[in-house]
C-alpha positions in Angstrom: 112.1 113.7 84.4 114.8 111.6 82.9 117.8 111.7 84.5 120.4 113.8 82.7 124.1 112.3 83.5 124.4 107.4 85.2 122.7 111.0 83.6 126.3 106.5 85.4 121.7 103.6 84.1 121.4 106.2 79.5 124.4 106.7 79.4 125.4 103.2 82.6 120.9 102.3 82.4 120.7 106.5 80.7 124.0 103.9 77.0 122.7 100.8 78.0 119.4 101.3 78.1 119.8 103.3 75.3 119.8 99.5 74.7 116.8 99.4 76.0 116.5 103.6 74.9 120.2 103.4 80.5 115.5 103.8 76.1 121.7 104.7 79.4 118.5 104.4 77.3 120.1 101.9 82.0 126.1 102.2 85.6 123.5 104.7 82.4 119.9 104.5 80.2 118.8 103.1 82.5 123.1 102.8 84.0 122.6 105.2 82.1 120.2 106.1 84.6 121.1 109.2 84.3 122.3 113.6 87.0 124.1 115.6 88.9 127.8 114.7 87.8 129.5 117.0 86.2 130.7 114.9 83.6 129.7 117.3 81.0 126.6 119.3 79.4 124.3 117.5 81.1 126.6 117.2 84.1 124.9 120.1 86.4 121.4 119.2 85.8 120.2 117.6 88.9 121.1 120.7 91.0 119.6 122.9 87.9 116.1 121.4 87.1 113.7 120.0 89.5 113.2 117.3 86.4 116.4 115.5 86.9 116.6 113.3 90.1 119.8 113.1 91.9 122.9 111.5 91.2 122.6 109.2 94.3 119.6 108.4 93.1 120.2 107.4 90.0 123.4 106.0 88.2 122.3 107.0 85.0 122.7 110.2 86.5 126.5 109.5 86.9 127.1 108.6 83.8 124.6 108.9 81.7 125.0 112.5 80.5 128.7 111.6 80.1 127.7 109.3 77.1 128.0 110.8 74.1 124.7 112.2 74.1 122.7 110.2 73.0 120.0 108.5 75.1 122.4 105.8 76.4 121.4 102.7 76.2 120.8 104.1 79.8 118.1 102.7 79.6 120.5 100.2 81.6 122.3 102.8 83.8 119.1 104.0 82.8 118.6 105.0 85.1 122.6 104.5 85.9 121.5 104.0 82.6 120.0 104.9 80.7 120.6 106.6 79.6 121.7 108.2 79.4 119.1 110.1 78.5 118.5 113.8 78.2 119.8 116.7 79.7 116.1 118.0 81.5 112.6 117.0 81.3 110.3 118.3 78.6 107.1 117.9 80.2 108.6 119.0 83.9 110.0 122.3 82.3 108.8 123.2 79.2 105.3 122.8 79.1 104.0 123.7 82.6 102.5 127.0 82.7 102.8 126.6 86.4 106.2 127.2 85.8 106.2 129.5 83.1 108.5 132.5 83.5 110.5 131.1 85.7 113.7 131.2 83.4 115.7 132.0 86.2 115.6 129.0 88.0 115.9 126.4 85.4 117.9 128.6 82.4 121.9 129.9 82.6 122.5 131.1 85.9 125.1 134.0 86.0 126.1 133.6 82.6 127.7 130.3 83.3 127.2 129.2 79.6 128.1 132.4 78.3 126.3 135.0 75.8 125.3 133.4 73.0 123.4 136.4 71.0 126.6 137.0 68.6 126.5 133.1 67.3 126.5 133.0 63.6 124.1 130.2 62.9 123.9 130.9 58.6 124.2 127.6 58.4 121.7 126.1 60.6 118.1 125.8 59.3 115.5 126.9 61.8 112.6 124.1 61.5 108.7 124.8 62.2 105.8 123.1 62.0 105.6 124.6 58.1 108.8 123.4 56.9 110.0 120.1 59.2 108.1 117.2 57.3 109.3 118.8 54.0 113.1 119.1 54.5 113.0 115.5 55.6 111.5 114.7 52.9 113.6 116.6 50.3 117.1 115.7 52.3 118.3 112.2 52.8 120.5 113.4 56.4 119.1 115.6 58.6 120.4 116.2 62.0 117.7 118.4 64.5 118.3 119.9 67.5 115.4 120.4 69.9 116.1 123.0 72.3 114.6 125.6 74.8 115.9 129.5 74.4 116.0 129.2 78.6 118.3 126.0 78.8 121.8 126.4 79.4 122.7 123.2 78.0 121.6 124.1 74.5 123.4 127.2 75.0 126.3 125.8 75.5 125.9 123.6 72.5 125.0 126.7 69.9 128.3 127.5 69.1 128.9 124.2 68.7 126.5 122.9 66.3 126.5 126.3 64.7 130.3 125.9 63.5 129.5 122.0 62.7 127.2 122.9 60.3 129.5 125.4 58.9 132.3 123.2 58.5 130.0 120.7 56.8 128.6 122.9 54.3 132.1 123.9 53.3 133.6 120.8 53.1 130.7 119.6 51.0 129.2 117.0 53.0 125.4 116.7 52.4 123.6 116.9 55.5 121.2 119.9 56.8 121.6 120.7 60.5 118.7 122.1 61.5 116.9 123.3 64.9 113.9 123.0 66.2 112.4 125.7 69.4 110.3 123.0 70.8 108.4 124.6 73.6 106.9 127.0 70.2 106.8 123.9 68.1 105.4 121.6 71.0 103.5 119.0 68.4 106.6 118.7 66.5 108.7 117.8 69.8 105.7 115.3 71.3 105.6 113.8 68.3 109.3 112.8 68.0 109.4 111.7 72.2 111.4 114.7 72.8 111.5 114.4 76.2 114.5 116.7 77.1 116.6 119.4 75.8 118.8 119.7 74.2 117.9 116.6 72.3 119.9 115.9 69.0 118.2 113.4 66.6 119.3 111.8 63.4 117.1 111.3 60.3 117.8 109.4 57.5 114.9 109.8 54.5 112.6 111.0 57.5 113.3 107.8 59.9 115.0 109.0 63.5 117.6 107.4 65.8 119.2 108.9 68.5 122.1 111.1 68.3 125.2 109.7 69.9 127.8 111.5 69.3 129.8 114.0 71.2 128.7 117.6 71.5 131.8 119.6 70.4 131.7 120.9 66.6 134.4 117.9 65.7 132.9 115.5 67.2 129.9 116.5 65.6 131.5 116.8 62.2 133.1 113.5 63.0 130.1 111.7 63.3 127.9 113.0 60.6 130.6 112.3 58.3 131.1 108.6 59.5 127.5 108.4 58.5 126.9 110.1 55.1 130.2 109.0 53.7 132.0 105.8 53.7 132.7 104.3 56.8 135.6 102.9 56.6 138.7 104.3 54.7 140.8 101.9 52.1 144.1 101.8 52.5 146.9 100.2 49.9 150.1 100.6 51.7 151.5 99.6 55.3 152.8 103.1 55.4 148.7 104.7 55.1 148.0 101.8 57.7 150.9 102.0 60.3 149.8 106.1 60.4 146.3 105.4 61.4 147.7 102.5 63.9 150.2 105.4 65.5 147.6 108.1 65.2 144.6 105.7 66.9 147.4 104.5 70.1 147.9 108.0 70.9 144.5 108.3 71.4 144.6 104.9 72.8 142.3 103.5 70.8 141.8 100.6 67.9 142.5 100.2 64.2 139.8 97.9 63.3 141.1 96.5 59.7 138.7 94.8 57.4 140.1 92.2 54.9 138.2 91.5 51.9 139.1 89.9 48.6 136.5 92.7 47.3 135.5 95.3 48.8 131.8 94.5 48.0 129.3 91.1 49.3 127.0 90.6 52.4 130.4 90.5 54.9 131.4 93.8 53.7 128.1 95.4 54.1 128.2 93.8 57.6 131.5 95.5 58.2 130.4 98.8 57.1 127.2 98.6 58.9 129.2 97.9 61.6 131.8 100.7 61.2 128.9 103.3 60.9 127.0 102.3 64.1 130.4 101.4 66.6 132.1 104.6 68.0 135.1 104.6 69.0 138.0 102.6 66.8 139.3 103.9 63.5 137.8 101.7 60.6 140.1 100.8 57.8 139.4 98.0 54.5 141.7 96.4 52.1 142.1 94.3 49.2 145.7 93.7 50.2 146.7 90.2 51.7 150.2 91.6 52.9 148.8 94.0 54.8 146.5 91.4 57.0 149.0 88.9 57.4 151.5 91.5 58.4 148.8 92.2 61.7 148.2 88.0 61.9 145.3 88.1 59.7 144.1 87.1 56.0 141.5 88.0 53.4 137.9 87.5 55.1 139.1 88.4 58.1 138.6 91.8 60.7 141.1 92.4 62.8 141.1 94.8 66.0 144.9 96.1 66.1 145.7 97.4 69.4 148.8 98.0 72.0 146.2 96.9 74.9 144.1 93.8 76.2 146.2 91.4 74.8 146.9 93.3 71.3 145.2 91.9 68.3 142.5 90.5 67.9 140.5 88.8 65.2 136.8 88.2 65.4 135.6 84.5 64.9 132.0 85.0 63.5 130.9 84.7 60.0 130.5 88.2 58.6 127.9 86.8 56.0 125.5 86.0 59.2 124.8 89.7 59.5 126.4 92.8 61.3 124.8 92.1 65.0 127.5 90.0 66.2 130.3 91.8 64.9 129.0 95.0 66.3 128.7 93.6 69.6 132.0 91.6 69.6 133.5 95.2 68.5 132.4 97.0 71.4 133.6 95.0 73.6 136.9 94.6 72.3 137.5 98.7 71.8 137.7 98.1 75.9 140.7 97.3 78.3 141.0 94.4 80.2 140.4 97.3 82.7 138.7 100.7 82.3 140.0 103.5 84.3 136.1 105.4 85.0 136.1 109.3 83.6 133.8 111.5 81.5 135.7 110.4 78.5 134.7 106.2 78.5 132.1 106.1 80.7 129.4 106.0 77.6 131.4 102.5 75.8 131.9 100.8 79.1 128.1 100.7 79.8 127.9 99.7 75.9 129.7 96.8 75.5 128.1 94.7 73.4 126.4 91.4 74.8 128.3 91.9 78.3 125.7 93.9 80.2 127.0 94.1 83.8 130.0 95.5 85.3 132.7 95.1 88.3 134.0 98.0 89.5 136.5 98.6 91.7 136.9 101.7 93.6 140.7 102.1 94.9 143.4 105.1 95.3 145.2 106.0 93.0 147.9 104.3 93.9 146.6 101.3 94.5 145.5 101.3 90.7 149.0 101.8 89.4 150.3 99.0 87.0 152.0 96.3 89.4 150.8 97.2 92.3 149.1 94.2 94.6 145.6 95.6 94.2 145.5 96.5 90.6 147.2 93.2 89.6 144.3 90.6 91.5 141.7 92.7 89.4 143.7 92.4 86.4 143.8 88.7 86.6 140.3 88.7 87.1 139.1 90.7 84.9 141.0 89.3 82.4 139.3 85.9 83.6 135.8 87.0 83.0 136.5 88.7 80.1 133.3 88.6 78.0 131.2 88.0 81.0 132.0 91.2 82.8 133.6 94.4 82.5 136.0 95.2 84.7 136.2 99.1 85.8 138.1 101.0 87.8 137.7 104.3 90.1 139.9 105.8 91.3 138.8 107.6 94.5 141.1 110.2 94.8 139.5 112.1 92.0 136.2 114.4 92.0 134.2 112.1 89.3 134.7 109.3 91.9 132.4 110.8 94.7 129.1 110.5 92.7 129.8 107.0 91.8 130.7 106.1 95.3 127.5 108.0 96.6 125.5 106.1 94.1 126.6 102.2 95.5 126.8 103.5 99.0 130.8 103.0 99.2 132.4 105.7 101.4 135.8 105.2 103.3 139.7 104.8 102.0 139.7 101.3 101.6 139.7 99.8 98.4 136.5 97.8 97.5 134.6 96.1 94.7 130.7 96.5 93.4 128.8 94.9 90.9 126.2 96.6 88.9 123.5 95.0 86.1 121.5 97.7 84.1 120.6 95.5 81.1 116.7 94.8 83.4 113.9 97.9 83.7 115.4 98.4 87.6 119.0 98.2 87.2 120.8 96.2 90.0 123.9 96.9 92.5 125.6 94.6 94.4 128.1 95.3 97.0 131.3 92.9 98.3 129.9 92.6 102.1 130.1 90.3 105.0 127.3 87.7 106.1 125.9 91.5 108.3 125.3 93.4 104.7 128.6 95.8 105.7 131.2 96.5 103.2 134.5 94.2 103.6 138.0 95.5 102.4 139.5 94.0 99.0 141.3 90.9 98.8 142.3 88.8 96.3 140.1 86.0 97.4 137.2 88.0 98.4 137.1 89.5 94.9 137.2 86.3 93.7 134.5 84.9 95.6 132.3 88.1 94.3 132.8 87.7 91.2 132.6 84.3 90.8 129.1 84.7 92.7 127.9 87.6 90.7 128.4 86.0 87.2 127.1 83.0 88.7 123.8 85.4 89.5 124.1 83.8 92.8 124.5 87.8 94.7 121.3 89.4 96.1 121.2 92.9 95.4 121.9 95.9 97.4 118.7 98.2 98.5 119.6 101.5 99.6 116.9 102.5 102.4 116.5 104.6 105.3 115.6 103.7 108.6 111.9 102.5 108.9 110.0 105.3 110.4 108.1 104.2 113.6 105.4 105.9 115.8 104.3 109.1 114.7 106.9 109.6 112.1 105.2 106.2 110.2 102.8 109.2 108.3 102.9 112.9 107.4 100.3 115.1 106.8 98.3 111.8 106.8 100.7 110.4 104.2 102.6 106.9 104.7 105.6 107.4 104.7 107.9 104.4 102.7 111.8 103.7 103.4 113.2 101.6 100.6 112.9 98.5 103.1 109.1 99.0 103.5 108.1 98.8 99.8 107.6 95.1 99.9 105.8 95.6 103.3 103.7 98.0 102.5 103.2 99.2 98.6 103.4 95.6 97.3 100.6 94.5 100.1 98.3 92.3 98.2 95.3 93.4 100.0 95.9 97.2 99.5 95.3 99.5 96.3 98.6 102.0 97.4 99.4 105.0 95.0 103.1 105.9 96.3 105.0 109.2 94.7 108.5 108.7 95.1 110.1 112.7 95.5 112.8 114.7 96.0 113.4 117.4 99.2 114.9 119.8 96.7 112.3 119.0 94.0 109.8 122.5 93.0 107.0 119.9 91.3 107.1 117.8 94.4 106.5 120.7 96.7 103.8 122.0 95.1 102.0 118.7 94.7 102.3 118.1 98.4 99.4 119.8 99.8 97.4 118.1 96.9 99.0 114.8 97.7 98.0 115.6 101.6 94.5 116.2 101.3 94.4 113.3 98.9 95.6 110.9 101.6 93.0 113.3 104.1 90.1 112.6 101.5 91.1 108.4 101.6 91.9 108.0 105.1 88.3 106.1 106.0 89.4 103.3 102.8 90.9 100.8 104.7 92.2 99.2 100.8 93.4 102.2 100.0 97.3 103.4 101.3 98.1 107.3 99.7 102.1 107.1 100.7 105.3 108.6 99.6 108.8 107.6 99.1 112.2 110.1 99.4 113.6 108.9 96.4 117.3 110.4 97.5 117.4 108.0 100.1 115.6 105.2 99.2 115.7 102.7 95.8 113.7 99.3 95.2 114.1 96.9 92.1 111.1 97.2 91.4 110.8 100.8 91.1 112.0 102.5 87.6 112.8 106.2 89.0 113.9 108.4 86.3 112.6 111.8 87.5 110.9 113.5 90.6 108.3 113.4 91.3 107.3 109.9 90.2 104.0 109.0 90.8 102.8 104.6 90.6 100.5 102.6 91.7 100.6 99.2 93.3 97.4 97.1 92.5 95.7 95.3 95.6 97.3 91.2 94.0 100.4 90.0 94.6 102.6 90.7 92.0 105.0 88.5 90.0 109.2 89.4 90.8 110.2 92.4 89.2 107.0 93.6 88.1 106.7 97.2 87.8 104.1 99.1 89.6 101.2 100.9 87.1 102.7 104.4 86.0 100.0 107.3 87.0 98.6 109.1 84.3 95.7 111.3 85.3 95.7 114.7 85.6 98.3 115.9 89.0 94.9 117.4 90.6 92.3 116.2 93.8 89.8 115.5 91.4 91.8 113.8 89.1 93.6 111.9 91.7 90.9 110.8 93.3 88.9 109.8 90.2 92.1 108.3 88.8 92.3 105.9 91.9 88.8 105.2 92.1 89.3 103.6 88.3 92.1 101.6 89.1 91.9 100.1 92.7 91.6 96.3 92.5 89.1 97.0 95.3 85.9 98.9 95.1 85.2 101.6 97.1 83.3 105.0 96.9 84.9 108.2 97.3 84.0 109.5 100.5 81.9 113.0 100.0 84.8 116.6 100.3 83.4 118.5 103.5 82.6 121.9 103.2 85.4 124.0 101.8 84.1 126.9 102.5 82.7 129.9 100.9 85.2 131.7 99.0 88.2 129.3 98.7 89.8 128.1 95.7 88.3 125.6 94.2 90.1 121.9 94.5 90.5 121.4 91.4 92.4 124.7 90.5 94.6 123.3 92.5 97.2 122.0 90.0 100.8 120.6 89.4 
């Protein structure tokens, strides 16, 4: 039910909330969300699994499957952000027998990921519920992969991890990758909050954290090493450093040089700590005052050497106070004043440190080349609010851009600017309109007016809704039927207990709950405190409604409730009985369930009738 890419919250709501997981993990997880993009494994999934909501929906879903992999701190992006978050739902796909056999639908379509039968895995140990506590125990780095034979994504990824491991093993780094099947090893994959495959986790002397890395063997390789060796590599001469400085600007990236009069103390366990947990610079130490003054530094210092934003940079805090603040001052400064968006960054510009909200400007690309009128008003105002916000750019004319756009409701040529904050449970977008809610064109001043307003936290947010339905159209099948618009209206009425499922047209689960969900609302109709209504959650959003999968099921308590409260998750079983009972417990106003009528003889009974 998470969304896999958002899936922009994980890894926008699907890596920030990876801060809070994007749990981006919040644009993912939650920005990070988040689905549908395909920015990469998890790219297809919203138009693969019924688990994953769509990328409109959620901006984790953009870009939350392009972080890393991880979970994204998406919990920002989380939903655009969360993400960032994993690749399909667990729950939705693995463990209903409802859906059982149904490979077809949810595994590798026409062979798009390939055969993977004639993948040597030698190397990768296979884990079960007799050996998994034991090899933590007996091996300091362990890195499992939970997985489902049906899922393409993991078979993708076999290969992969199989030659990662291999590569490992022969170069002597000691680390088991390992593999787990979790829908046969189900206890081991509930009790590690496995929630998607394939989900890759880290242990170190049995403890997990996510896995954020990328999901190519190098990549792997890359980031197992970073954290079983040392993270930072010493270097005597300027000819060793000016190599790593030419190697990192090709890849336009950072040298991030450590100066230490030892190479030992609290400040250099911060730096290492540092170096282990920040992706994306090269890490270098020395001993060597030359060397730092030679890049405007000197011993005790850790300089960011870079040919963008400004070049160097040398962080201010005091390394003995501990590694937080240097981890969070380096990832923001591994970014641009501005961030062209793509698969490739997506997953550090929703993780950049303390600086949790973004302004992104969607523009041709033409219109984002250096020295050109448009590109030059952000630039001066992005380098303004550097350390505030995080100025991004889109540019329109490519295929990553039309998710993105979908998701803040931007469509047109013109060039335009949004705002987006994933670091709360609902992740926020805000949109540069006139006094009528319609988008207006860029401008120099108008941009500067937004921003100023949105880091001033003086912008109301954008709500995507659908027309309020009126007349007959106001119920279906005896269900009330909610626009984004109507929430407050009618979900958060203080005088009514409403359970509202938020769905999907394409969604399999939230068809076959739909004749339940009807003769729920059937069963209820005579409680006037009680409101059985739904919610297309393609079409619709509401801050106050975390939606990380379809179909999601909450309930709004008969009180008023406090700003940004979130509604009570529903947890009974997806059945009339167990709706109805569930209800009956929770409702803020009493009431007794009316008596079912006569079903007659020979049907199934109601509470066979299952999700």
């Amino acid at each position: 039910r998470r969304p896999a890419t958002l899936n922009m919250a994980a890894r926008m709501a699907a890596h920030q909330r990876h801060r809070h997981r994007f749990s981006f993990s919040s644009f993912f997880v939650v920005l990070c969300v988040v689905i549908c993009v395909n920015f990469g494994f998890s790219s297809n999934l919203g138009n693969q699994y019924d688990a994953s909501p769509s990328d409109s929906s959620s901006f984790s879903a953009i870009i939350g499957l392009s972080f890393p992999l991880g979970h994204v701190r998406l919990s920002q992006f989380g939903p655009v952000m969360a993400a960032a978050a994993a690749d399909v739902s667990a729950e939705d796909l693995g463990a209903d027998e409802d859906y059982a056999g149904e490979e077809e639908d949810y595994g590798d379509e026409a062979g798009e990921y390939g055969d993977d039968a004639d993948v040597d895995e030698k190397d990768v140990l296979v884990l079960t519920s007799d050996n998994f506590e034991s090899t933590l125990k007996e091996n300091k780095f362990v890195l499992v992969e939970f997985y489902a034979p049906w899922c393409g994504h993991c078979k993708a990824l076999k290969p992969e991890y199989a030659n990662a491991a291999t590569t490992l093993k022969e170069e002597g780094v000691e680390v088991v990758l390992a593999k787990v099947d979790a829908t046969e090893e189900s206890d081991i994959a509930e009790d590690n909050n496995v929630e998607g495959y394939p989900t890759l986790k880290w242990f170190v002397n049995g403890n997990p954290v996510e896995y954020e890395g990328g999901r190519d063997a190098d990549a792997i390789v890359a980031w197992v090493k970073k954290r079983t060796g040392p993270p930072a590599e010493t270097v005597e001469t300027a000819k060793a450093l000016d190599e790593m400085i030419t190697k990192a600007d090709e890849d336009k990236s950072a040298v991030v040089l450590g100066c230490f009069a030892k190479l030992e103390g609290e400040s250099h366990a911060a730096y290492e700590d540092a170096a282990r947990e920040v992706d994306g610079p090269t890490y270098a130490q020395t001993t060597d005052a030359k060397l730092c003054k030679a890049h405007g530094g000197s011993l005790g210092d850790i300089i960011v050497i870079r040919t963008y934003a400004g070049g160097n940079k040398i962080y201010e805090g005091d390394g003995s106070a501990g590694a937080a603040a240097l981890k969070s001052f380096l990832r923001l400064e591994r970014l641009d004043w501005i961030e062209l968006f793509s698969q490739d960054n997506a997953w550090k510009i929703f993780d950049a440190g303390d600086v949790t909200r973004q302004v992104i400007l969607f523009a041709s690309g033409d219109e984002l080349d250096e020295g050109e009128e448009t590109w030059n008003a952000f630039l001066e105002m992005a380098k303004k609010y550097r350390g505030k916000l995080v100025a991004v750019a889109v540019n329109t004319d490519t295929e990553e851009a039309s998710q993105v756009a979908e998701y803040f409701g931007v469509a047109g040529d013109d060039a335009t600017v949004v705002g987006f904050d994933g670091e709360s449970e609902s992740p926020k977008k805000y949109r540069m309109t006139d006094e009528k809610g319609e988008l207006i064109p860029f401008s120099k001043d108008g941009l500067e007016t937004f921003m100023k307003k949105f880091d001033a936290g003086e912008l109301t947010p954008h709500v995507k809704s659908a027309p309020a339905p009126t007349g007959a159209k106001m119920y279906e099948g005896g269900v009330r039927v909610v626009v984004g618009s109507t929430v407050n209206e009618i979900a958060k009425d203080p005088t009514k207990d409403v359970l509202l499922e938020v769905y999907a047209p394409w969604c399999g689960h939230c068809k076959q709950i739909a004749p339940i969900y009807k003769k729920l609302a059937k069963r209820l109709k005579s409680i006037d405190s009680v409101v059985i209504a739904k919610m297309d959650g393609t079409e619709n959003e509401h801050p106050d409604l975390a939606v990380e999968g379809f179909p999601t099921i909450v309930f709004f308590p008969a009180r008023e409730m406090a700003e940004n409260e979130q509604p009570v998750s529903f947890d009974g079983e997806r059945t009339l009985d167990g709706m109805l009972e569930w209800v009956h417990e929770n409702a803020n106003v009493p009431f007794e369930i009316p008596a079912a009528k006569s079903s007659g003889k020979g049907k199934k009974s109601e509470r066979k009738e299952e999700l």
